[in-house]
C-alpha positions as CSV (number, residue, x, y, z in Angstrom):
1,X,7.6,39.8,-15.5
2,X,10.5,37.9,-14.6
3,X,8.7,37.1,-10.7
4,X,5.3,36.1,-12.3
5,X,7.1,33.5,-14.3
6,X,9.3,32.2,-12.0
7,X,5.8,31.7,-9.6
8,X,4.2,29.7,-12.5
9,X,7.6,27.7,-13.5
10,X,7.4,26.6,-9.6
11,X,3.5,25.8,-9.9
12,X,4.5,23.9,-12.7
13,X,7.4,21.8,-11.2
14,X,5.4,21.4,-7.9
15,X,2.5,19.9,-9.7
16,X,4.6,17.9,-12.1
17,X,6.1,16.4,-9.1
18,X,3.0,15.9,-7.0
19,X,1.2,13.8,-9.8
20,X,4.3,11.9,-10.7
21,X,4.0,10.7,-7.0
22,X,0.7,10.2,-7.1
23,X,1.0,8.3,-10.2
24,X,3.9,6.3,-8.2
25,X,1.3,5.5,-5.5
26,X,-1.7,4.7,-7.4
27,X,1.1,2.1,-9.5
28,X,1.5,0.3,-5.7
29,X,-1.9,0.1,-5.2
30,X,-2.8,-1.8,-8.7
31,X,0.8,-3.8,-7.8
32,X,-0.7,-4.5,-4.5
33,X,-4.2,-5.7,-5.7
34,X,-2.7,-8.3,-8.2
35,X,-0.7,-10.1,-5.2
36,X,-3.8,-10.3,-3.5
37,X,-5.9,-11.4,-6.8
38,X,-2.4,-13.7,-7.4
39,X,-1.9,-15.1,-3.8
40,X,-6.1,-16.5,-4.0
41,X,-6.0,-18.0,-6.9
42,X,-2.6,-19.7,-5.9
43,X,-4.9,-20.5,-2.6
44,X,-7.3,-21.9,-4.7
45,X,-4.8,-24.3,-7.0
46,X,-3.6,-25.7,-3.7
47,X,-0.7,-23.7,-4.5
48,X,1.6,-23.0,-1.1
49,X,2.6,-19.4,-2.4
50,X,1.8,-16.0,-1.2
51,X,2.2,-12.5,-2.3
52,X,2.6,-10.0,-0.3
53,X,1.3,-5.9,-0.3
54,X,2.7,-3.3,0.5
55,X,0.6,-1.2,3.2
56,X,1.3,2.4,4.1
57,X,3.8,3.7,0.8
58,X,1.0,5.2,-1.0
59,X,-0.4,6.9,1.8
60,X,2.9,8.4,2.7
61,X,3.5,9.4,-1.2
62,X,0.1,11.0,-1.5
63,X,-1.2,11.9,2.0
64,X,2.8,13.2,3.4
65,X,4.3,14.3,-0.1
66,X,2.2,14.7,-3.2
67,X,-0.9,16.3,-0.7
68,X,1.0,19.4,0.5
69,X,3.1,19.5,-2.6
70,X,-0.1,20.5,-5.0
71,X,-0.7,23.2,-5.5
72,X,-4.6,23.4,-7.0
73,X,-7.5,23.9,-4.3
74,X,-9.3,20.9,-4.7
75,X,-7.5,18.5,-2.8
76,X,-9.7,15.9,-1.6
77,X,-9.8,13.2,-4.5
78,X,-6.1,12.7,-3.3
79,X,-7.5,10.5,-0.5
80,X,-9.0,8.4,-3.1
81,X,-5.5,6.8,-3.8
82,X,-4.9,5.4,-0.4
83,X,-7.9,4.4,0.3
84,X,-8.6,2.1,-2.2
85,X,-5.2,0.6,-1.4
86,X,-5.8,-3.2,-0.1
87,X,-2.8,-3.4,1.4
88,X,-3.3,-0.5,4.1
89,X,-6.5,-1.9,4.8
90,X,-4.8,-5.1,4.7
91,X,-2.6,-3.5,7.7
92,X,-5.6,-2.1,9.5
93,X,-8.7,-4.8,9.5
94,X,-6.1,-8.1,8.8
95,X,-3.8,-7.6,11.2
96,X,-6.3,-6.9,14.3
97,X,-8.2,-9.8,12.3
98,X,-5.2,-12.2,12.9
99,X,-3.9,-11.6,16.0
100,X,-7.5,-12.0,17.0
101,X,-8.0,-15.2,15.3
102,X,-4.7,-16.5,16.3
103,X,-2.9,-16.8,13.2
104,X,0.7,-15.8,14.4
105,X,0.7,-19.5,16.8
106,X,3.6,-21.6,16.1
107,X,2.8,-24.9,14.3
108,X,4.5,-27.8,15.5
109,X,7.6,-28.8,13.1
110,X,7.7,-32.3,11.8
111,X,11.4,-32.7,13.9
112,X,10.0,-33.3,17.0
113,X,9.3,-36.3,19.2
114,X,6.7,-38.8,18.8
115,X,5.6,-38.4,22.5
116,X,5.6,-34.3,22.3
117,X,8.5,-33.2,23.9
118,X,11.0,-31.1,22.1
């Protein structure tokens, strides 16, 4: 008696835990949708603001922690979390995207020279 409810008080815990990270993650990954929804319409305005995501933390909470950490058999919806989050798809399409494009060249700073020279 006393071992069978010790195994389900840990089932319980480990589950309790497992969703409270995923809950954790999927909060990050709404959080990191409305900078991006926030940082285009502040694009739009003319407005010189940007918000930045967060990549990677949900896929370490679900996919490192919360994954092994449940305990039920069907475990492949936890996927779902981290891939829906913009920001690590932000990291892997946008940054190739940029350093292809060229986006990380230094502009030239309003101090400098009329004739060019620094």
């Amino acid at each position: 008696m006393c071992l069978n409810g010790a195994v389900g008080d840990m089932t319980i815990l480990r589950a309790s835990i497992s969703v409270i990270l995923m809950a954790l993650a999927a909060y990050i990954v709404v959080m990191n949708w409305g900078c991006v929804i926030a940082s285009e319409r502040n694009k739009r305005k003319g407005i010189a603001k940007h918000h930045s995501t967060v990549p990677l933390i949900s896929l370490i909470l679900t996919g490192v922690i919360a994954y092994p950490l449940y305990p039920f058999s069907p475990k492949w919806w936890i996927g779902i979390i981290p891939a829906v989050d913009i920001g690590n798809w932000m990291l892997v399409i946008g940054l190739p995207w940029a350093i292809a494009r060229g986006m990380f060249k230094k502009e030239d700073t309003p101090n400098q020279s009329v004739d060019g020279t620094r």
